[in-house]
VEXKOL-915257 format. One record per residue: z, x, y of N, C-alpha, C in turn. Coordinates in nm, 2 decimals. Layout:
BEGIN
n_Z: Z&n_X: X&n_Y: Y&ca_Z: Z&ca_X: X&ca_Y: Y&c_Z: Z&c_X: X&c_Y: Y
...
END
This chain:
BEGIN
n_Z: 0.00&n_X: 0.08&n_Y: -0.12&ca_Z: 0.00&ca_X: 0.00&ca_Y: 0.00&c_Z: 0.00&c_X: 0.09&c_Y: 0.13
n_Z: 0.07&n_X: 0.21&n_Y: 0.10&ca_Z: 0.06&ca_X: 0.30&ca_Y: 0.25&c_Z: -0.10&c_X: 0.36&c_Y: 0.25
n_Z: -0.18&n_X: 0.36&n_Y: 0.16&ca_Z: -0.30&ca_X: 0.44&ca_Y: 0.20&c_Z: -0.39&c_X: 0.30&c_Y: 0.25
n_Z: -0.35&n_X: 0.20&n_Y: 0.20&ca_Z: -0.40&ca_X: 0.06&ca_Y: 0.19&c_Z: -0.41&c_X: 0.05&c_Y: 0.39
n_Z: -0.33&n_X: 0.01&n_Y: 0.41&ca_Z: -0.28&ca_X: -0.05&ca_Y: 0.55&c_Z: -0.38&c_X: 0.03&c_Y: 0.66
n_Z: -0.44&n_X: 0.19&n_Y: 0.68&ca_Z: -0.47&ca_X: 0.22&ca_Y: 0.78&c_Z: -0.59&c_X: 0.18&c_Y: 0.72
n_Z: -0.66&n_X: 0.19&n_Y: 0.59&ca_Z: -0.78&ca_X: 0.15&ca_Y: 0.55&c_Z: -0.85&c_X: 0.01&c_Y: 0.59
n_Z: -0.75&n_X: -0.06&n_Y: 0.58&ca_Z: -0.75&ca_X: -0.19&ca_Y: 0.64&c_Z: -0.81&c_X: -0.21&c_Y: 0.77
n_Z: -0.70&n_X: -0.16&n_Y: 0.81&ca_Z: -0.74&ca_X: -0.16&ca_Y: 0.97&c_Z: -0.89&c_X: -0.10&c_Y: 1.02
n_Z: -0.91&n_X: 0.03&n_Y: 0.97&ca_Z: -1.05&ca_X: 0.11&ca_Y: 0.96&c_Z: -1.12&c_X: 0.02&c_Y: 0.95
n_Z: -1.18&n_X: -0.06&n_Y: 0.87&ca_Z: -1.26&ca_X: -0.16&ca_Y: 0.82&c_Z: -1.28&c_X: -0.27&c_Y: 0.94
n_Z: -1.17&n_X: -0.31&n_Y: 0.94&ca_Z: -1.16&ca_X: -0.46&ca_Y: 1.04&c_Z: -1.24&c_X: -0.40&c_Y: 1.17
n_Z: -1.13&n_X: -0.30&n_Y: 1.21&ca_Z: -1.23&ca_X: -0.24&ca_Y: 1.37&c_Z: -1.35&c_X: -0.22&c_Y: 1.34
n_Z: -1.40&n_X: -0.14&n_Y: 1.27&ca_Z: -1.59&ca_X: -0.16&ca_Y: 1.26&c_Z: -1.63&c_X: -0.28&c_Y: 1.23
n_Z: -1.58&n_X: -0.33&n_Y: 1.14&ca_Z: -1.64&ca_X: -0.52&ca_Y: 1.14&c_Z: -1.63&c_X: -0.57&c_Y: 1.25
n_Z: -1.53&n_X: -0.51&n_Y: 1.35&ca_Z: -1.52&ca_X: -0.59&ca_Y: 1.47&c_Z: -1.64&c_X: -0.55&c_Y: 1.56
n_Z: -1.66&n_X: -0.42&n_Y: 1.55&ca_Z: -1.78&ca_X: -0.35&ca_Y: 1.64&c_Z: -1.91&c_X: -0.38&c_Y: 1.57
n_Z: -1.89&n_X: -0.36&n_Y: 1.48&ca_Z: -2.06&ca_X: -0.41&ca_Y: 1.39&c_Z: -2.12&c_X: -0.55&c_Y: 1.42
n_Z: -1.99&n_X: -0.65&n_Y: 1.40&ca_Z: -2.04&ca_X: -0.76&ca_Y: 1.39&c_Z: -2.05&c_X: -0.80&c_Y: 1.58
n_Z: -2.01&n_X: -0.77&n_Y: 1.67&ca_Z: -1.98&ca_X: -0.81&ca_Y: 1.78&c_Z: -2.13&c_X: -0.81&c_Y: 1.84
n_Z: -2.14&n_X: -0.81&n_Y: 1.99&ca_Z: -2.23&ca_X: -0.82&ca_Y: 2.02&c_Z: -2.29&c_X: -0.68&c_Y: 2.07
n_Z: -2.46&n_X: -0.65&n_Y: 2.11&ca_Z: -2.47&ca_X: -0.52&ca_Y: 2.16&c_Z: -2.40&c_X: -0.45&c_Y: 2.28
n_Z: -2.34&n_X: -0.52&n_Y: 2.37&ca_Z: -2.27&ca_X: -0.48&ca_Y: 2.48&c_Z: -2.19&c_X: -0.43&c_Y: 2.41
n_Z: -2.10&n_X: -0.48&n_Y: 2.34&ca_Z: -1.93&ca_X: -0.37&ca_Y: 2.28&c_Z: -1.99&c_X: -0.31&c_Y: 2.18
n_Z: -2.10&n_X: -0.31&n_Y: 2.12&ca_Z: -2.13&ca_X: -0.18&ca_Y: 2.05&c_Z: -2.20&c_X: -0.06&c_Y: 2.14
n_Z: -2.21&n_X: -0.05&n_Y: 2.24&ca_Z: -2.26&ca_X: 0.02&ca_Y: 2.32&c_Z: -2.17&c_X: 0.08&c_Y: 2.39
n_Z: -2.07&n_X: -0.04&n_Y: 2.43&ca_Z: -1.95&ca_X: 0.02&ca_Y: 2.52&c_Z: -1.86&c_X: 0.16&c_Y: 2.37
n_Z: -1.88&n_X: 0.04&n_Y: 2.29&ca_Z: -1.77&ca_X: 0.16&ca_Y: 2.15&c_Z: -1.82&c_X: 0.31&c_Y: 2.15
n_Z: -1.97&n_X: 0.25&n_Y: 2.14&ca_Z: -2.08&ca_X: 0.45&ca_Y: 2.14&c_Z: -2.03&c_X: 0.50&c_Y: 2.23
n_Z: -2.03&n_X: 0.45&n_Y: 2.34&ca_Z: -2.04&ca_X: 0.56&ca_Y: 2.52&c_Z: -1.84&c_X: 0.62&c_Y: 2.49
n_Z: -1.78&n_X: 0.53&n_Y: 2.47&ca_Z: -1.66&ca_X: 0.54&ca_Y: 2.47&c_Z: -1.60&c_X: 0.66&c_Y: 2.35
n_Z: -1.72&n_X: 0.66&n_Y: 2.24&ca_Z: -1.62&ca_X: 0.74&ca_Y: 2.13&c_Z: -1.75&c_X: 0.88&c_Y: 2.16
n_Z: -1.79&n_X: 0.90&n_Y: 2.27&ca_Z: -1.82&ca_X: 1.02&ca_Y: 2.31&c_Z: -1.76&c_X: 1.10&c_Y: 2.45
n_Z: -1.64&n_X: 1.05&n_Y: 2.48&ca_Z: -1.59&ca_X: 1.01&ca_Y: 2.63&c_Z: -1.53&c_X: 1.25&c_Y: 2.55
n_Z: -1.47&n_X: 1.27&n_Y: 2.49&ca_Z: -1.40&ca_X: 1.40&ca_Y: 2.52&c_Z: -1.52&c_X: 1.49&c_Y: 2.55
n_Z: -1.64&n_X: 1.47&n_Y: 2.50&ca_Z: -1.72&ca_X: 1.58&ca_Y: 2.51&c_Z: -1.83&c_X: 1.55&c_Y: 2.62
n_Z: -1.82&n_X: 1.47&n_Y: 2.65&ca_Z: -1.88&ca_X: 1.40&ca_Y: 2.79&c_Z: -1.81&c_X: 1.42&c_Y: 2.94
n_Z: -1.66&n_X: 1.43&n_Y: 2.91&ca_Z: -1.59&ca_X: 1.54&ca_Y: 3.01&c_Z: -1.68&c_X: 1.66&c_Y: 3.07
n_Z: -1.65&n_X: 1.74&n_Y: 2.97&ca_Z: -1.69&ca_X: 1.83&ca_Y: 3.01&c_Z: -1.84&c_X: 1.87&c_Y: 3.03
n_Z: -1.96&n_X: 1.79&n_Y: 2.96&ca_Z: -2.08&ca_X: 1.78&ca_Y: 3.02&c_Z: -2.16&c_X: 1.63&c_Y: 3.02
n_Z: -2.21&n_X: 1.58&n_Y: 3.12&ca_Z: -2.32&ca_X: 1.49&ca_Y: 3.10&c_Z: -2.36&c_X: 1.45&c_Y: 2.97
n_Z: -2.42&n_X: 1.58&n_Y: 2.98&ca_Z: -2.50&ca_X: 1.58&ca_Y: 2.91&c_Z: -2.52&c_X: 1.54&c_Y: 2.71
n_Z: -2.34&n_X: 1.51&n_Y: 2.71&ca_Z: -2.31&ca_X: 1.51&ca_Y: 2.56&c_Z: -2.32&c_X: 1.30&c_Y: 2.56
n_Z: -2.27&n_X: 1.27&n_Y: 2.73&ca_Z: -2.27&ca_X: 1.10&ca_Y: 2.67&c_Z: -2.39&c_X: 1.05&c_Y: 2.63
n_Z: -2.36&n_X: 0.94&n_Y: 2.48&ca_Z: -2.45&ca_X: 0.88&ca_Y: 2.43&c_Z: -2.50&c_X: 0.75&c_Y: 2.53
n_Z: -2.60&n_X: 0.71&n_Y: 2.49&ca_Z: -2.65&ca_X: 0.61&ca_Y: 2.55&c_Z: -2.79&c_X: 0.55&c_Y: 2.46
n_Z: -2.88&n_X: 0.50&n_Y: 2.49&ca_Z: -2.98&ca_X: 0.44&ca_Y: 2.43&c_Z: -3.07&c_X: 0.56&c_Y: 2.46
n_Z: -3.13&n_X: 0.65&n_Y: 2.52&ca_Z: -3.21&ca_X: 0.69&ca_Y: 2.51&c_Z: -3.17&c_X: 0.84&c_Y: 2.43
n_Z: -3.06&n_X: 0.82&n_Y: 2.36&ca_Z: -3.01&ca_X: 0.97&ca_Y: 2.29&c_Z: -3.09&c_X: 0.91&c_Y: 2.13
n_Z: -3.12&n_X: 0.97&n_Y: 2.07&ca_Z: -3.18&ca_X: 1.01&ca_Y: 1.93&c_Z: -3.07&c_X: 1.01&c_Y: 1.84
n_Z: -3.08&n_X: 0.98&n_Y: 1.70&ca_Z: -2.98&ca_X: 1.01&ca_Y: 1.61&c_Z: -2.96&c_X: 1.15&c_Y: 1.62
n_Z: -3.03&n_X: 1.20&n_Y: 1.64&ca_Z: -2.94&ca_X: 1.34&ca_Y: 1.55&c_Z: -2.87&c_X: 1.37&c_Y: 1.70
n_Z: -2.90&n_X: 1.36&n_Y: 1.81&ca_Z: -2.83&ca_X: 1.37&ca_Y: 1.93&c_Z: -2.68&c_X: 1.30&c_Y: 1.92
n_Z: -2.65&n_X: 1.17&n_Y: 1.85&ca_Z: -2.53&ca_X: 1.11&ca_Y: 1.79&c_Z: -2.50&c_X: 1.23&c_Y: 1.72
n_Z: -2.53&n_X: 1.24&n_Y: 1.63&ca_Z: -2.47&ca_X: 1.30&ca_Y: 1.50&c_Z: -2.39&c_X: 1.45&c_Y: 1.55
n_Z: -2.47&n_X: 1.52&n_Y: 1.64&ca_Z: -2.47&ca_X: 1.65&ca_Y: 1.72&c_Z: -2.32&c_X: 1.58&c_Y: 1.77
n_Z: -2.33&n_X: 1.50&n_Y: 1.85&ca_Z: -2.19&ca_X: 1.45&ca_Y: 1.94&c_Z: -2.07&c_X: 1.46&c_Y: 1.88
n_Z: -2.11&n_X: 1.35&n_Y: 1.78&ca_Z: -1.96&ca_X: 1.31&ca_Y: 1.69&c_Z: -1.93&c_X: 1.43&c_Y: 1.61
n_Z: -1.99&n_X: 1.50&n_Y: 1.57&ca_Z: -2.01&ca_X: 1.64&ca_Y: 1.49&c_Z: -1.91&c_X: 1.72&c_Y: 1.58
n_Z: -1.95&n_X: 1.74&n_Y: 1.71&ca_Z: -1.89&ca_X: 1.82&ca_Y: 1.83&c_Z: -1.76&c_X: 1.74&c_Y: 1.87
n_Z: -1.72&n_X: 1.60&n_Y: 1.88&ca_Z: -1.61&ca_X: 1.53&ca_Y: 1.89&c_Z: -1.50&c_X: 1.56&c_Y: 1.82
n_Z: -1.57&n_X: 1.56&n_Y: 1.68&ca_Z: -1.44&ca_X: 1.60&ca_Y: 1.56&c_Z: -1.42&c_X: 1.73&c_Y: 1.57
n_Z: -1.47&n_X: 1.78&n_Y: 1.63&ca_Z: -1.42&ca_X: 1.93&ca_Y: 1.60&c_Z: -1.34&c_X: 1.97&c_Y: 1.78
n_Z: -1.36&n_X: 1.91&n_Y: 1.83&ca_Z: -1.29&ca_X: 1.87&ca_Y: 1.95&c_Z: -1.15&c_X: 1.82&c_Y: 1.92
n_Z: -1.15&n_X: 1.71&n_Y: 1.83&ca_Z: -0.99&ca_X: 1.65&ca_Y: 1.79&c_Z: -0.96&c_X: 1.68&c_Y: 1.69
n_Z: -1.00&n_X: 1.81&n_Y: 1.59&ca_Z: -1.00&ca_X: 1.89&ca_Y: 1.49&c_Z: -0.86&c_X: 2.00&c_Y: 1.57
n_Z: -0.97&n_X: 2.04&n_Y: 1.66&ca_Z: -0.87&ca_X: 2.16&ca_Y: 1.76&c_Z: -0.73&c_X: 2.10&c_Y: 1.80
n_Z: -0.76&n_X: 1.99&n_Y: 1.85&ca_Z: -0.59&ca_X: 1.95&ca_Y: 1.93&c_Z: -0.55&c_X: 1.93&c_Y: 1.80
n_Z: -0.57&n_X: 1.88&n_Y: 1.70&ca_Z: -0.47&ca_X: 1.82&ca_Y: 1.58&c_Z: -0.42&c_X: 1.96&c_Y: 1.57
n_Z: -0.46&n_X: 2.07&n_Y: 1.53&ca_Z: -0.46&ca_X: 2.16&ca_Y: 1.45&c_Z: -0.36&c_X: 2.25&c_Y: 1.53
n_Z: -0.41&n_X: 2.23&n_Y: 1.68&ca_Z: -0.30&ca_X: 2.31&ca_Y: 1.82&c_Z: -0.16&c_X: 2.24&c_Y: 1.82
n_Z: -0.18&n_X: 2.07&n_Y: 1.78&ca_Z: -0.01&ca_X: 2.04&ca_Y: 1.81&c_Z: 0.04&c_X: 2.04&c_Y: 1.65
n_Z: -0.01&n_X: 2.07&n_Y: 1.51&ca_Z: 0.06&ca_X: 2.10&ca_Y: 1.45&c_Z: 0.12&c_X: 2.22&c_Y: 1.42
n_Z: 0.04&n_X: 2.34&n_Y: 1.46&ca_Z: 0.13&ca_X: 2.45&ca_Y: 1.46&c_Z: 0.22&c_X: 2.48&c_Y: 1.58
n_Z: 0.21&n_X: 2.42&n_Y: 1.68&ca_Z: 0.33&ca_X: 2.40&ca_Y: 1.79&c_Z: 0.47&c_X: 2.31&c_Y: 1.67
n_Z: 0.38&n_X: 2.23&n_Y: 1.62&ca_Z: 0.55&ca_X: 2.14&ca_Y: 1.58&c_Z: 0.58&c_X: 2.24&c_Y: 1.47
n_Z: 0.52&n_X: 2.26&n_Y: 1.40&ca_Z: 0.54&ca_X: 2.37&ca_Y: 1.28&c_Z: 0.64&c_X: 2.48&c_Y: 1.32
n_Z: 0.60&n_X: 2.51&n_Y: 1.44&ca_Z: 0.65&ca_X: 2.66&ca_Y: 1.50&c_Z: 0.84&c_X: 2.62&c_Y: 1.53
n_Z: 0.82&n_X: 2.45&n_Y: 1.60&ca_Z: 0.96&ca_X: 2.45&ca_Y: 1.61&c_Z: 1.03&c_X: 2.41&c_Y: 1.53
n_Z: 0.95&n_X: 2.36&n_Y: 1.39&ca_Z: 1.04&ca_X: 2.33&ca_Y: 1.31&c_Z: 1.12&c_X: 2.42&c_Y: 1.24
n_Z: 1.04&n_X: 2.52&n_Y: 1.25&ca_Z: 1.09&ca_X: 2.66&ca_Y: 1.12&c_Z: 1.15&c_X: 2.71&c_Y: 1.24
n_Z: 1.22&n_X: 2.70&n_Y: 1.38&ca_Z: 1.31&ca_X: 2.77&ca_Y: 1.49&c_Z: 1.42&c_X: 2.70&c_Y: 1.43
n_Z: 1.42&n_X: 2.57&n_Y: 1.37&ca_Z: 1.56&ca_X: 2.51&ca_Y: 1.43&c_Z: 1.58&c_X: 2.55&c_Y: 1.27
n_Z: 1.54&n_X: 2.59&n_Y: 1.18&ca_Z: 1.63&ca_X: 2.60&ca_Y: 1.00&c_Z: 1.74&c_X: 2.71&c_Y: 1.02
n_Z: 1.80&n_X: 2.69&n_Y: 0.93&ca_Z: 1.92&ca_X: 2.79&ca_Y: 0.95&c_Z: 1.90&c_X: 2.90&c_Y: 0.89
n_Z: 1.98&n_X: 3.02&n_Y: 0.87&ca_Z: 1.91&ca_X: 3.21&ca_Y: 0.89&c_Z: 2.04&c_X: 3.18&c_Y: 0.76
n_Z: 1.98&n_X: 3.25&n_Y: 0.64&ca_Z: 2.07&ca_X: 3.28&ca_Y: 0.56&c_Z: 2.12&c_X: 3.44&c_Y: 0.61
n_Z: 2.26&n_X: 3.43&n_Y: 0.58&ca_Z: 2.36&ca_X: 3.56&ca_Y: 0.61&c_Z: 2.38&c_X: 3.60&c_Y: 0.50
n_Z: 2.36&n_X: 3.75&n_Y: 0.48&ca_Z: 2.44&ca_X: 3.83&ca_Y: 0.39&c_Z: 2.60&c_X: 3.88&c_Y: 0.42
n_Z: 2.67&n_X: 3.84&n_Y: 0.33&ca_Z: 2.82&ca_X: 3.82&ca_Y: 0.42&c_Z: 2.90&c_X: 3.85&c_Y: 0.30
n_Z: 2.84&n_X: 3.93&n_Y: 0.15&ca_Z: 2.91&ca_X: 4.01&ca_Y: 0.11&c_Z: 2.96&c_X: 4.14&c_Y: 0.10
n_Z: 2.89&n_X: 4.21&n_Y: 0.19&ca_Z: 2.93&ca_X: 4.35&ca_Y: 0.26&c_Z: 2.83&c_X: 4.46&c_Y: 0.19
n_Z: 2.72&n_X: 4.38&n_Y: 0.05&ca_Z: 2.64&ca_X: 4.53&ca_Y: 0.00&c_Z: 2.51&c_X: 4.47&c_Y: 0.07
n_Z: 2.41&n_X: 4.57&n_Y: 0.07&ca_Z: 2.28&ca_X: 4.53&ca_Y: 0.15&c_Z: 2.21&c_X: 4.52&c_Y: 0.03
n_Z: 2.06&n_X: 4.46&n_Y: 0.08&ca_Z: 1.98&ca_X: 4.37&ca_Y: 0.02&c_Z: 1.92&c_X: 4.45&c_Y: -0.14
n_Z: 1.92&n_X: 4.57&n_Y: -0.16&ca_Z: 1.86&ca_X: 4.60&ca_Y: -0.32&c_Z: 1.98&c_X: 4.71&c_Y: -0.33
n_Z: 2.12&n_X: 4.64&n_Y: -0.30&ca_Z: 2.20&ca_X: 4.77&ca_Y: -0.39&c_Z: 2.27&c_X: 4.69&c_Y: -0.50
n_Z: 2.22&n_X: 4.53&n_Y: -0.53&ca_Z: 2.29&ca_X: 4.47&ca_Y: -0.62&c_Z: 2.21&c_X: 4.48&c_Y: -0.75
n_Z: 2.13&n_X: 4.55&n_Y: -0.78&ca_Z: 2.05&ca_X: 4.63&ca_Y: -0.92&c_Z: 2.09&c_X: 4.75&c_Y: -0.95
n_Z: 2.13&n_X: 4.87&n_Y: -0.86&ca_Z: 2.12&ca_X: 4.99&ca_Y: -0.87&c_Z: 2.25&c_X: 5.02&c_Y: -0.90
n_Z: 2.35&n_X: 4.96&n_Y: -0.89&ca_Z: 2.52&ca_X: 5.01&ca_Y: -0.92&c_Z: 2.54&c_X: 4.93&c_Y: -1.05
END
């Protein structure tokens, strides 16, 4: 049921966009190329872009929200493994003299 539920949802939204009218499918295109369109013109889709000019986009989008995923997981990673606790050696012999005696 947990892999269920976001599946779900995935589905509904594109049935919502597929089935809707050309306006909100046009607004959905222009809008799910909005990060790479920031930074140039030249990446927003519109009707006179080509598939493979889509493909190029979203290709370039995910790898756009590839990066931030991947930047704020090793930030959380980084503070997770700050806050664990430091095992102490606290019976007075150091680390390989408990083989040798």
């Amino acid at each position: 049921m947990a892999v269920g539920m976001p599946l779900i949802t995935i589905v509904w939204g594109w049935l919502h966009v597929l089935l809707g009218n050309r306006r909100e499918l046009l607004d959905f295109v222009v809008a799910s190329s909005f990060p790479l369109a920031w930074i140039s013109r030249d990446f927003l889709l519109d009707s006179n872009k080509s598939f493979f000019d889509a493909c190029g986009v979203v290709l370039g989008n995910s790898f756009f929200y590839a990066l931030w995923g991947f930047i704020a997981y090793r930030s959380m990673h980084a503070v997770m493994r700050r806050s664990r606790p430091t095992k102490i050696n606290i019976d007075g012999s150091s680390v390989g003299d408990d083989e040798e005696e």
